[in-house]
N, C-alpha and C positions, 0 to 999 in steps of 0.2 A: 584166614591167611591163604585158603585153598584158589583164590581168584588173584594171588598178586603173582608179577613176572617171574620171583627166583622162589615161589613156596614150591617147597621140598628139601631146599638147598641147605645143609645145616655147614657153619663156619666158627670152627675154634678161632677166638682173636687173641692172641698170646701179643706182650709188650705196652707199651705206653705211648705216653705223652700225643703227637699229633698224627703223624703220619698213616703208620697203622691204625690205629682209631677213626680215623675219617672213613677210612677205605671201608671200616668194618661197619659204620654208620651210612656210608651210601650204600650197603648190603642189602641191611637191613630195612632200609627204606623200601628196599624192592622186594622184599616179603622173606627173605633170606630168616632162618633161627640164625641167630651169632649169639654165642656163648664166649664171654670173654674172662678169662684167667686176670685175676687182682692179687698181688702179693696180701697176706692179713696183713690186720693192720692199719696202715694207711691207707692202702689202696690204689688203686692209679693215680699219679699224681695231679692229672687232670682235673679231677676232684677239687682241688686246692687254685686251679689257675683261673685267671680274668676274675672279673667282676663277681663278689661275693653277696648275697644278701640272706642274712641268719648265718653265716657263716659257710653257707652252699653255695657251687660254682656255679652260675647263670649257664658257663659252656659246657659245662659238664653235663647239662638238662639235655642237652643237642646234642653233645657229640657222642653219648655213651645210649641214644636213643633206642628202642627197639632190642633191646640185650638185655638178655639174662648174664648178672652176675654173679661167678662163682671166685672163692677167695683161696686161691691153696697156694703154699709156699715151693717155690720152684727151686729154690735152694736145696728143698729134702728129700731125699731118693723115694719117700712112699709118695711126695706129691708129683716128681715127676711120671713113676709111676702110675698112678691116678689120670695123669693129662696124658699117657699115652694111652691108656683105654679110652678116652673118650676121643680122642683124635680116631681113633680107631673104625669110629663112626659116623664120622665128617667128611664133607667133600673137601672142604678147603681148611686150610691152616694158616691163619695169617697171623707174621710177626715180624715185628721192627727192633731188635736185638741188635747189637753189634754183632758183625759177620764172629763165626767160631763160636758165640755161646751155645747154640742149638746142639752142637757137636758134643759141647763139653758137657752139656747135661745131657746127653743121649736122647735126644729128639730133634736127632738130622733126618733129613729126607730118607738116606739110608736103614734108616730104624725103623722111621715111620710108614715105609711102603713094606715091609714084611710083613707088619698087621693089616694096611690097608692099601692094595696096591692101585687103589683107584684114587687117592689125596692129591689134591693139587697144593704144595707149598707157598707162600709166598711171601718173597723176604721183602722189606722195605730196608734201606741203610742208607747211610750217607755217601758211601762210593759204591756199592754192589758189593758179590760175593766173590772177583776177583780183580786182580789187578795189585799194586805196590800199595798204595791206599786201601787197601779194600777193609784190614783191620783198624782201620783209625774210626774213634768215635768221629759222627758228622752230624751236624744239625742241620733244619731248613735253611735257616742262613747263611750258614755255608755255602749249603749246593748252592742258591741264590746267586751267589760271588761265583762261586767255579763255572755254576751253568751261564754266565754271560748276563745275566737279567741286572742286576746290579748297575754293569758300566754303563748298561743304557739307560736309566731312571732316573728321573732330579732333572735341576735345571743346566745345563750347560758350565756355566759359573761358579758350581756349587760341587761338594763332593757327592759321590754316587748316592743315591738315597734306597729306601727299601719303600713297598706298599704297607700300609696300616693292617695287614692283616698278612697271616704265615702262608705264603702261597708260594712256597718250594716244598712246605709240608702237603701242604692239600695237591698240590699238582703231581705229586707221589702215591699218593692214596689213589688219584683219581686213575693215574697208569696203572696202578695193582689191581683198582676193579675193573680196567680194561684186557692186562696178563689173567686175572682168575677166567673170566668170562673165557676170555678166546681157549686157554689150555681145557675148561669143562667141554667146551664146542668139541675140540680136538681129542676127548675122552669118549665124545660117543662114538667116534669110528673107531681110535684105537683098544678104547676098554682101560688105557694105562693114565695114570697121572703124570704130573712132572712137577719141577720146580719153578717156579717165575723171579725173578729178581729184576728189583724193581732201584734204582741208585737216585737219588734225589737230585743230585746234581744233572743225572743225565735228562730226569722228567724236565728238570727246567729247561736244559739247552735244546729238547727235543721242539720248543717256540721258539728258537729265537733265529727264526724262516732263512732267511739268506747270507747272515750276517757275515760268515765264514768266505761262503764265496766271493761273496762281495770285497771282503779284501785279499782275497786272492787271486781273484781272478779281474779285479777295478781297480785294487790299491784303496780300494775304501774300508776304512773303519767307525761302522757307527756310532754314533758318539749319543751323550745325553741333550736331549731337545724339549726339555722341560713339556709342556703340554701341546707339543704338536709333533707331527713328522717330518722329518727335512723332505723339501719338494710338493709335501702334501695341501692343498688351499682350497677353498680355506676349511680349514677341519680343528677348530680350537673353544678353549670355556670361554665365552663373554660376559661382562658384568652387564646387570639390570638395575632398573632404579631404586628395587628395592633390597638390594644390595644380595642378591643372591649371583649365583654363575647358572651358564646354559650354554651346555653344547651344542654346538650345529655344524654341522657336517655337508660342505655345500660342494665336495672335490669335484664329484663328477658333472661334463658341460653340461649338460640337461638342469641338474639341480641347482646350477647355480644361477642357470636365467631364469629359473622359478625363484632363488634365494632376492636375486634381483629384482625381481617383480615386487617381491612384497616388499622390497627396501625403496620403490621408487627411485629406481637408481642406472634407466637403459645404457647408461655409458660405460657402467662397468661393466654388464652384459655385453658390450660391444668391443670395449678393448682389452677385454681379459676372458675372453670367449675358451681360450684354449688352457691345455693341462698346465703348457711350457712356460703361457703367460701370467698365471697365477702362481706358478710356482718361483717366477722371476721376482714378482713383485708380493713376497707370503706377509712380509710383516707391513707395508701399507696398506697391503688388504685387510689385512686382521684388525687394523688401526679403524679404517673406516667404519668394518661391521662392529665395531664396540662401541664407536660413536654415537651411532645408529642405534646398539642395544639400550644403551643406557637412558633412552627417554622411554624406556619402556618397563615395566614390572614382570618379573620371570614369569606369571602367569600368562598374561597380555602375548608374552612374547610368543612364546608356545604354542598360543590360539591362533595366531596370526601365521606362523612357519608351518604349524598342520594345515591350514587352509590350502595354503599354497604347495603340500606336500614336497617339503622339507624335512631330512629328518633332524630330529631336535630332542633333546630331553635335560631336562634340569640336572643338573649335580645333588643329587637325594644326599640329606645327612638322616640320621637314624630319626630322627622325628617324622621327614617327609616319609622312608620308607614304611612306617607302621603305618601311614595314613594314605599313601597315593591308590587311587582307583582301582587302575589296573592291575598293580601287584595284589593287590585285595579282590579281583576277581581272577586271577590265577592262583589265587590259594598260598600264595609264597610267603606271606607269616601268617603261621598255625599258632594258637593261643592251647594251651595246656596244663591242667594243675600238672604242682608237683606238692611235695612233702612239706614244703617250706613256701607255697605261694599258690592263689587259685590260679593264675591268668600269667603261666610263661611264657614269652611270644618268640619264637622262631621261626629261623628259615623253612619252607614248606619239601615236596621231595620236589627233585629232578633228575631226569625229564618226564614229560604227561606221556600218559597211554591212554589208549581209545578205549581197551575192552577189559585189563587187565589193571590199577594205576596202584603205586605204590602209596604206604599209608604210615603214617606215624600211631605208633600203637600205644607207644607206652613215654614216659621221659629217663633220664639215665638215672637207673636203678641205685639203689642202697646198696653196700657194699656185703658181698656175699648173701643178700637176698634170694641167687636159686641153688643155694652149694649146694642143701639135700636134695633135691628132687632132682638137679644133674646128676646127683652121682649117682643116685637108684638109676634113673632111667638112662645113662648112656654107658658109666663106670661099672654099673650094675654091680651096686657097692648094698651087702646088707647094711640093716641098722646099727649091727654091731662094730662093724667096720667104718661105717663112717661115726657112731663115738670113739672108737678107738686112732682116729684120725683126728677130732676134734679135740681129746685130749692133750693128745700129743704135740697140739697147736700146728698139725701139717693143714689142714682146712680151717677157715671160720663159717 
């Protein structure tokens, strides 16, 4: 671990479900220790989510990767106790709590920087740690709705829709590993930790580029535009003959007299040469290049629009993605035993490095798999102490 970008970096992950967890999974990808606190028992309920097979969570292989698990009950004053010795010895602390729990069990910032005044916090929640909402539980889908991403998804005609995967979750995680990073930067000058809060709805809205201006300062309100952008052309999925889709992205003038070329088509090239004129005419255009795609096979088509350097790529469903080339020569599904399967296939790290790259070490551990050997070496808990912990059911 001594050649990955964040070895040294040790990260309590305290909380569940998505948010926090991701964040602490792309940590650890980057060579980070994360030691993550699991109620006994059940466990993160992550464990139990998506896709099962033997009764073990496929996402859980992934997103609990790289972590040592420890099991203490945060309910019990010797477990919080416990988690504040070992926070004691971490750079970062990462937790996705409703705002005021941290407080209530005494492991606020406040507490936690009189042991360690170099910890960087960080909260993930649904609205942040202040504001009139700020105590309301909130899910990704929420923020989703609040951050704006929502009204714009789907088709036009249709109610707002969501994407097939939690991406007000993940786009929280990915802010928090962007807040840890910048506050450790900002610990080598001043020497001090701080807090980062991270509000899900705001990661969302913090994409959603112009929109606000846009109706305030145009009168416009973007609306849902199913699989294209309003004004954008042609940039949309085409059907093939073999019945798959294929994006092609032909907006800018240059790529489109190239998109032209390979469609034998100099007229379109000629009268729809400009931004303003394909944008006039987005859905006869879109019309023509479907026509056009579909005497072709989404392979065929692909081979033909790279020639011409066009960009282009298929709509991957999870079959293609296990098998396409190039994600198989950038490494982005790692195959892995786990406990319950020789060959689990996941996403790979991101992003690559030159000299240092981060690495999947392990898949998400069994539940309180490193309780003892955390608490000797960070709790600096004897033997006797941690069976008298294990008795009394504050650890498993």
């Amino acid at each position: 671990m001594t050649d990955t970008p964040l070895a040294g970096l040790r990260v309590l992950e305290l909380g569940a479900f998505i948010a926090g967890p991701f964040a602490g999974q792309l940590l650890g990808d980057l060579g980070a220790e994360v030691v993550k606190v699991e109620p006994p028992g059940a466990g993160d309920i992550m464990r139990r989510y998506g896709v099962r097979v033997e009764g073990k969570s496929l996402w859980w292989s992934a997103i609990a990767r790289n972590k040592r698990s420890i099991a203490i009950d945060l309910r019990d004053a010797r477990g919080r106790d416990i988690t504040r010795r070992i926070a004691a010895r971490c750079d970062v602390v990462l937790e996705n709590f409703k705002p005021g729990t941290l407080a209530k069990w005494g492991l606020d910032y406040a507490t936690l920087e009189r042991d360690n005044p170099r910890v960087v916090l960080v909260h993930v929640s649904g609205f942040g740690q202040t504001g009139p909402r700020a105590a309301e539980p909130g899910f990704g889908s929420i923020g989703e709705a609040m951050g704006g991403i929502r009204h714009t998804t789907g088709d036009p005609d249709r109610p707002p829709a969501r994407t097939g995967v939690s991406i007000g979750d993940s786009l929280a995680g990915l802010f928090a590993v962007v807040g840890a990073l910048a506050a450790l930067n900002e610990r080598t000058r001043s020497g001090r930790g701080q807090e980062v809060d991270v509000a899900i709805y705001e990661a969302v809205l913090a994409l959603m580029e112009s929109t606000v201006a846009d109706y305030e300062l145009a009168g416009v309100t973007r609306m849902r535009s199913g699989g294209v952008l309003r004004d954008v052309a042609p940039a949309n999925a085409y059907p093939t003959l073999d019945a798959r889709d294929v994006v092609i992205a032909g907006n800018a003038d240059a790529v489109f007299a190239r998109l032209c070329d390979a469609m034998g088509r100099p007229d379109l090239a000629r009268d729809l040469a400009t931004h303003e004129a394909r944008s006039e005419h987005q859905e006869p255009l879109d019309r023509e290049i479907a026509a056009w795609t579909r005497t072709m096979t989404a392979d065929d088509l692909v081979a033909l629009l790279r020639e011409h350097d066009v960009p282009v790529g298929p709509i991957n469903r999870a079959p293609d993605l296990a098998t396409d080339p190039h994600i198989a020569a950038r490494e982005m599904i790692v195959r892995l035993a786990a406990g319950f399967a020789d060959d689990v296939p996941m996403t790979g790290v991101v992003p690559k490095f030159s000299r240092t790259p981060g690495a999947i070490r392990s898949v998400g551990p069994a539940l309180g798999a490193d309780t003892d050997a955390v608490l000797r070496e960070l709790a600096r808990c004897a033997d006797e102490e941690i069976a008298a912990l294990r008795d009394g059911g504050v650890v498993a």
